[in-house]
C-alpha positions in Angstrom: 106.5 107.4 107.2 105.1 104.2 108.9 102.9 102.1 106.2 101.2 99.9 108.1 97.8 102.3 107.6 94.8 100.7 107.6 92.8 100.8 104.3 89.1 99.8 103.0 88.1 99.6 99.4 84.7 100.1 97.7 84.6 98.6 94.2 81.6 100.0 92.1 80.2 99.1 88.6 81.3 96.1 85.8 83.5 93.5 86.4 86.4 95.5 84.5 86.6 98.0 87.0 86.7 95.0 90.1 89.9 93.9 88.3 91.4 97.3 88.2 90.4 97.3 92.2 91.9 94.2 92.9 95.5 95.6 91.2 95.0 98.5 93.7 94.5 96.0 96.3 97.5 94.2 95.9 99.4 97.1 94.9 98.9 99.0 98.7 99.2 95.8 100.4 102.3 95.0 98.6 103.3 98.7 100.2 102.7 97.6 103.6 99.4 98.6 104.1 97.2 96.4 106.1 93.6 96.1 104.5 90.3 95.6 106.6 86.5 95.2 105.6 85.3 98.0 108.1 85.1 101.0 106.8 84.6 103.0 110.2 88.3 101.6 111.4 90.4 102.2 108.0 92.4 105.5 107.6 92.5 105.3 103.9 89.1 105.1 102.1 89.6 104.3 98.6 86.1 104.3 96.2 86.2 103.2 92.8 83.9 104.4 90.4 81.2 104.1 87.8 79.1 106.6 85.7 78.4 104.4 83.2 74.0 105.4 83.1 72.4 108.0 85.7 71.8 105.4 88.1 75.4 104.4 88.3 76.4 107.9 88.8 74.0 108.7 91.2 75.5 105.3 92.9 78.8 106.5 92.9 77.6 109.6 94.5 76.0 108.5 97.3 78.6 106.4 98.2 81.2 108.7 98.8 79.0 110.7 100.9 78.7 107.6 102.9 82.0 107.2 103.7 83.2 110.5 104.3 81.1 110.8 107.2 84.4 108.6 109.2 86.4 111.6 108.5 84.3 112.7 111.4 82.5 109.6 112.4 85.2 107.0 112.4 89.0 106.7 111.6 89.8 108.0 108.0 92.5 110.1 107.3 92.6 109.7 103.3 89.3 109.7 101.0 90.1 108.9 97.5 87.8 108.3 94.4 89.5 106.6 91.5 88.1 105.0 88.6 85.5 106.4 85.6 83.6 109.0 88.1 86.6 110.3 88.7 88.2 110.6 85.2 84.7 112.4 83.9 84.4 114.6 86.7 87.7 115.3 88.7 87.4 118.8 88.5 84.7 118.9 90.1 84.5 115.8 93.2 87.7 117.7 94.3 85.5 121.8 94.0 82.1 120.2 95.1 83.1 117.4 97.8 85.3 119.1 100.1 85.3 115.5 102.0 87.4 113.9 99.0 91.5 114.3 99.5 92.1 113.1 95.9 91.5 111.9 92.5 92.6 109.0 90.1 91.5 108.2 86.6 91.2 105.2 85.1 94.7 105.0 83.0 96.3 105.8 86.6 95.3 102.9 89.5 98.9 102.0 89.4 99.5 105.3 90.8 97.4 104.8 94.0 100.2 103.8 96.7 101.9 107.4 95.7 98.7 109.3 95.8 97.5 107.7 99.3 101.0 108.1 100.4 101.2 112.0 99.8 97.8 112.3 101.1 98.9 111.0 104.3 102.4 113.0 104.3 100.8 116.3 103.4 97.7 116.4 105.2 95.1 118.5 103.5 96.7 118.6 100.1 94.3 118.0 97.3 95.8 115.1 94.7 95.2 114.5 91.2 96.3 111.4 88.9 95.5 111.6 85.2 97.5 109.6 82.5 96.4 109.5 79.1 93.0 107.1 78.6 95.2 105.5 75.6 97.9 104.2 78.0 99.2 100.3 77.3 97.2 97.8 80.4 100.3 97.9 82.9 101.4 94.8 82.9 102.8 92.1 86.1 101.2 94.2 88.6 100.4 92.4 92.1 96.5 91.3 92.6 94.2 90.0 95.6 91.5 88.4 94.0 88.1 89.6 95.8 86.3 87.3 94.0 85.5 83.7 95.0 88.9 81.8 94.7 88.0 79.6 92.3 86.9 82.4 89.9 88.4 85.4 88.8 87.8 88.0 86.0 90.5 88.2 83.2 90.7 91.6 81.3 92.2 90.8 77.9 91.6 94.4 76.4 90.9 97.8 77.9 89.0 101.0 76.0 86.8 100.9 73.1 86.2 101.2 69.4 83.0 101.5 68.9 80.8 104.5 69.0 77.5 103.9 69.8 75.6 107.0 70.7 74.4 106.2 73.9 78.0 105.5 75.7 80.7 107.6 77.5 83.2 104.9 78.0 85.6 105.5 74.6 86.2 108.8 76.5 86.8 107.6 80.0 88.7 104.5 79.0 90.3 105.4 75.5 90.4 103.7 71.9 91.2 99.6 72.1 94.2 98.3 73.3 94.3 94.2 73.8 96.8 93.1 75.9 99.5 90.5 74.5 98.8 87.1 74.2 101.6 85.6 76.1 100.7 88.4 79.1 97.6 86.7 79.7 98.6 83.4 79.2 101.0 83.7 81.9 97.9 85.7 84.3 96.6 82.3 83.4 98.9 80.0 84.8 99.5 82.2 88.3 95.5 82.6 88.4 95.5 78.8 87.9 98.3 78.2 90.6 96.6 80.1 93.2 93.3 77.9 93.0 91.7 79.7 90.3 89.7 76.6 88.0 86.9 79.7 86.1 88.3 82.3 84.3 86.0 84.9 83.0 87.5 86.9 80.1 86.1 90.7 79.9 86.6 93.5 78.1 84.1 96.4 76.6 84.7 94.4 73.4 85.9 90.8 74.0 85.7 89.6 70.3 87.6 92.9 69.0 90.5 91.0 70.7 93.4 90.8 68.8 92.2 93.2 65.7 94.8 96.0 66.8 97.8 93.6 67.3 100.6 92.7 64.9 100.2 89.4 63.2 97.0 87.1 63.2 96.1 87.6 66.9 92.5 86.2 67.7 90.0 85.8 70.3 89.7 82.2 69.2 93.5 81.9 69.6 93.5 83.1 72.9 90.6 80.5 73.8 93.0 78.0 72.4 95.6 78.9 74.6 94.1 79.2 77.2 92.3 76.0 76.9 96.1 74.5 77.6 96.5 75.9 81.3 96.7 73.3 83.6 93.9 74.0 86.4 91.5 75.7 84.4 88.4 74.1 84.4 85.9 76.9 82.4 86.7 79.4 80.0 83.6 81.8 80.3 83.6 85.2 77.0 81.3 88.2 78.5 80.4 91.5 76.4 79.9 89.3 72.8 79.7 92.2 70.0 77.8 89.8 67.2 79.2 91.6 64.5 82.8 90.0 65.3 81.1 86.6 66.5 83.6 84.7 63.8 83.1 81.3 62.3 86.7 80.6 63.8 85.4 81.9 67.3 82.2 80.0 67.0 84.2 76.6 66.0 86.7 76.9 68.9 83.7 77.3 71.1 82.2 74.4 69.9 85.6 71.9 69.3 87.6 73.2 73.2 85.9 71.3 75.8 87.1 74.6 78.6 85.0 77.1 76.7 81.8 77.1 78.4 78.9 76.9 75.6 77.9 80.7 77.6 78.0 84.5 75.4 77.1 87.6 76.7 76.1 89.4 73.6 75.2 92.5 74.3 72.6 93.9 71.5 70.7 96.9 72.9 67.5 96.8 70.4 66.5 94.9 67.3 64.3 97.3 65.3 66.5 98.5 62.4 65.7 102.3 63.1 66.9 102.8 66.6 70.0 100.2 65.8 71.3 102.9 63.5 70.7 106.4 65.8 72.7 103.9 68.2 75.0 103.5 65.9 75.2 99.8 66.1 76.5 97.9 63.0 73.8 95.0 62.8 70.7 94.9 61.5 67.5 93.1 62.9 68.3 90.2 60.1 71.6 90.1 60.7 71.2 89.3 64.3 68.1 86.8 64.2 70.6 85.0 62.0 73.9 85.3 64.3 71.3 84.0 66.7 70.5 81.1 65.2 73.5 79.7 63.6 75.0 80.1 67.2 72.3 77.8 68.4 72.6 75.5 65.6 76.8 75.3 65.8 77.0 74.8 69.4 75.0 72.2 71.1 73.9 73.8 74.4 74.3 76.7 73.5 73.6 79.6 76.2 73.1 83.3 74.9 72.5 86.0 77.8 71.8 89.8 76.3 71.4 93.2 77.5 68.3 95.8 76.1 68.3 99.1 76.1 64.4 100.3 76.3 62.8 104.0 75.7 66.0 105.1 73.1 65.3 108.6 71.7 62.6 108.1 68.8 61.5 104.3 70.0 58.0 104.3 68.1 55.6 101.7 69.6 56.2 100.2 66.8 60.3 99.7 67.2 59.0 98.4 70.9 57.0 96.2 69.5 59.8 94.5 67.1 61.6 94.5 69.8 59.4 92.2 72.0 58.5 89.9 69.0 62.1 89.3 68.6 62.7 88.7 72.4 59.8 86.1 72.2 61.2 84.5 68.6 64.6 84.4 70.6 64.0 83.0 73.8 67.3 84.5 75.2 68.4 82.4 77.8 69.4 85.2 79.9 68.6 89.0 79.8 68.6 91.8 81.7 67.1 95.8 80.4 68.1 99.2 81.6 66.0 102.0 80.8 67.5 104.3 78.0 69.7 107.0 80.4 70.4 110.3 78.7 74.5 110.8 78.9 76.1 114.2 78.8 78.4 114.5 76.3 76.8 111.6 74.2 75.4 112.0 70.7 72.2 110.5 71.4 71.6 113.0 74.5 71.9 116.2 72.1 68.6 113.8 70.0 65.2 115.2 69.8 62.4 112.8 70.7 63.6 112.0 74.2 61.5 109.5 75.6 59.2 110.2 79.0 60.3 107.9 81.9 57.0 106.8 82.8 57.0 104.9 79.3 60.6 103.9 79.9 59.4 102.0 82.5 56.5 100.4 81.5 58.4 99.6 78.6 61.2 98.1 80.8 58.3 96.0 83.0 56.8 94.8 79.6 60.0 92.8 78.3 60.9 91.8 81.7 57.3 89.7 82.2 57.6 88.5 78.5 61.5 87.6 79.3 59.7 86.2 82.9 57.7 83.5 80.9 60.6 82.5 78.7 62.8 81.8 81.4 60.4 79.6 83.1 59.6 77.4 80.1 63.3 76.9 79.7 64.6 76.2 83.4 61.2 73.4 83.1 62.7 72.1 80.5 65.7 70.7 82.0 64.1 68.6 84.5 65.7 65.3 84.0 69.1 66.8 82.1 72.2 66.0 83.8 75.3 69.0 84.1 78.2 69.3 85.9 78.2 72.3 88.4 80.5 74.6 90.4 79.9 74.1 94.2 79.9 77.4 95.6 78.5 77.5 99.1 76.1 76.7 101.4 72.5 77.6 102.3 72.8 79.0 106.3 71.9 76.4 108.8 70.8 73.9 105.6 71.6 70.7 104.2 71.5 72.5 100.7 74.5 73.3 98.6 74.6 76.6 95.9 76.0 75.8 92.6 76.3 77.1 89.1 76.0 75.5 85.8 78.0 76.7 82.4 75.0 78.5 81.7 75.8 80.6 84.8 78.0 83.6 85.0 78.4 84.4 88.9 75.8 86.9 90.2 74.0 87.8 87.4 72.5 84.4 86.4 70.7 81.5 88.0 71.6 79.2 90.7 71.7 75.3 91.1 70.3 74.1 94.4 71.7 70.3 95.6 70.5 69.1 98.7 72.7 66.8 100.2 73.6 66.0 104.0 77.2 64.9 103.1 80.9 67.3 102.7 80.9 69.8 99.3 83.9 71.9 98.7 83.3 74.9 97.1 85.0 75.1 94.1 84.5 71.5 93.4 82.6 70.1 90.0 80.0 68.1 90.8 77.5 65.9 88.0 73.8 66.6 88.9 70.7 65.5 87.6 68.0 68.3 86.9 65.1 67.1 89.3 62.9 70.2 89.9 62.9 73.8 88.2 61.9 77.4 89.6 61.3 80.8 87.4 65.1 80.7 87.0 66.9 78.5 89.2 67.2 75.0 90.0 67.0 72.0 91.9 69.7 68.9 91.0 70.3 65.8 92.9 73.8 64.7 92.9 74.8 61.9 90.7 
């Protein structure tokens, strides 16, 4: 069978499931096959997806009606949905989209060269690739980074622990497994030998890392270790749980001059009621006063969360604790997501469901108090100096694109430096804060 089929990927949903992408990626051009961008000239379509809330689901959806129209339209051959749409629903993309040739779950992406390859051998056969969610991270497998090369996601643990009401991941991606310490050391150094000066360490649960290894594994160890690899510039933690925020993570944060002063702490809520039918182990106190000892460690320090609005039962008055907090907080970053009832989650079998006009209201509410926060604080660094990450170019403009370390890539803010000389992207630059929008800015270079 000649290999050299042409293949096109679309990657859907978090940054965990780009990585598992970019392992397919290598893994069928390692194979022979030759990957292109256009999806109307590739025999093998290949989407990988989420169902993570409605919207992501309904995302998913849409987009592998989109590209099975080149079965007709275009070149393909070979339409194959892998990550967590298909694990939830296999049974029934394969009965209800005729379009689709085959399935892979999420345990299974190693698998895809062998389930593209019978696709194409047995023309019309229906495939299926399921290994158990609690399977060990395979390990060493080949990688094209799809990210910018200076950056790349690391995933130090996959599946999850926790059981908060509202999710379906612990039973897409299976209980907590961190990978060994010396594995990702070593992704390290090749990440770091190819060009790679970020790395961006994700998991559903980056400080549970280490808890379900043999001796005194840590996230803070890791950081430490990591710290050491030559070429790494920033160390950046995403998907914070506060409970596990330890005084030993919090000091190696502050004392390793690689750890960006950046969490992602995902909280959800802060009134007390709605934190336990969410099943969420801290309390409003307990978080104002993770919060604030953060900000009082770690000089700098940069806190981004995520908010779940219009929970099943959210009185006015849980919303409103909620927005005083938010305000008392001043979150550097934040992002909300109406509340999306989940099949097969505890909190979708609750009474009190919440009507979606007052989700989104609710939504719009935080967003213009979070709107006024963000201002104040990009204002008030006019006149601070940072380093930045070059990474681009404005079309046609003598003004660079950069990010600070308060900056994870696509989600945050932007630095704009306008300067009529050579930047490399990739390249750390000193700037001086001169002017400041709602949430980017402007720097000179130093």
């Amino acid at each position: 069978m000649n290999l050299k089929h042409t293949i096109a990927f679309v990657s859907l949903g978090c940054d965990k499931n780009l990585v598992d992408s970019e392992h397919m990626l290598g893994l069928l051009n390692a194979a022979g096959f030759t990957l292109i961008a256009d999806e109307s000239e590739a025999e093998v379509l290949v989407v990988n997806t989420c169902c993570f809330i409605e919207d992501a689901k309904r995302e998913s959806i849409e987009q592998i009606l989109e590209v099975a129209k080149y079965k007709e339209e275009g070149a393909c051959k070979a339409l194959i949905v892998t990550g967590c749409m298909a694990q939830r629903y296999k049974q029934e993309i394969l009965d209800e989209m005729p379009e689709v040739d085959a399935v892979v779950g999420t345990t299974s992406y190693d698998k895809i060269v062998e389930t593209v390859s019978e696709v194409l051998k047995e023309n019309g056969v229906k495939v299926q690739n399921f290994d158990t969610i609690d399977r060990e991270h395979i390990e060493n497998m080949p990688r094209i980074l799809t990210t910018a090369g200076y950056f790349a996601y690391m995933k130090i643990a996959e599946g999850c622990d926790n059981k908060c009401t509202y999710c379906i991941i612990p039973s897409l991606r299976g209980k907590y497994r961190s990978r060994p310490m010396d594995q990702l050391v070593n992704e390290a150094e090749r990440l770091a030998k190819d060009g790679v000066s970020e790395l961006i360490l994700v998991a559903q649960d980056t400080t549970l890392y280490g808890t379900d290894l043999p001796g005194d594994e840590t996230l803070a160890k890791l950081l430490r270790r990591l710290g050491q690899v030559e070429g790494i510039e920033w160390i950046r933690i995403l998907y914070c749980y506060p409970e596990n925020i330890t005084d030993e993570l919090i000091e190696e944060i502050k004392t390793n001059d690689k750890v960006c002063n950046y969490l992602d702490i995902p909280i959800q809520h802060a009134a007390d009621p709605v934190l336990k039918r969410m099943a969420r182990k801290s309390t409003n106190a307990e978080l104002i006063a993770k919060m604030t000892k953060l900000r009082k460690e770690i000089p700098g320090m940069a806190i981004r969360t995520t908010l779940i609005v219009g929970f099943p039962g959210e009185t006015e008055e849980d919303f409103e604790v909620l927005c005083n907090f938010v305000k008392e907080m001043r979150f550097d970053r934040l992002g909300v997501f109406t509340y999306s009832q989940e099949e097969g989650t505890p909190a979708a079998r609750l009474t009190e469901q919440i009507d979606e006009e007052v989700k989104a209201k609710r939504k719009d509410i935080i967003m213009a108090i979070q709107h006024e926060i963000s201002e104040a604080l990009t204002h008030e660094k006019v006149g601070q100096k940072m380093r930045v990450l070059i990474e681009g170019k404005l079309t046609g403009e003598d003004v660079y694109i950069a990010r600070s370390y308060q900056d994870a890539p696509e989600i945050d803010g932007q630095v704009f430096i306008p300067f009529e000389g050579e930047l490399i992207s990739g390249d750390y630059v000193d700037v001086e804060i001169t002017e400041a929008s709602d949430y980017d800015l402007i720097g000179a270079l130093i």
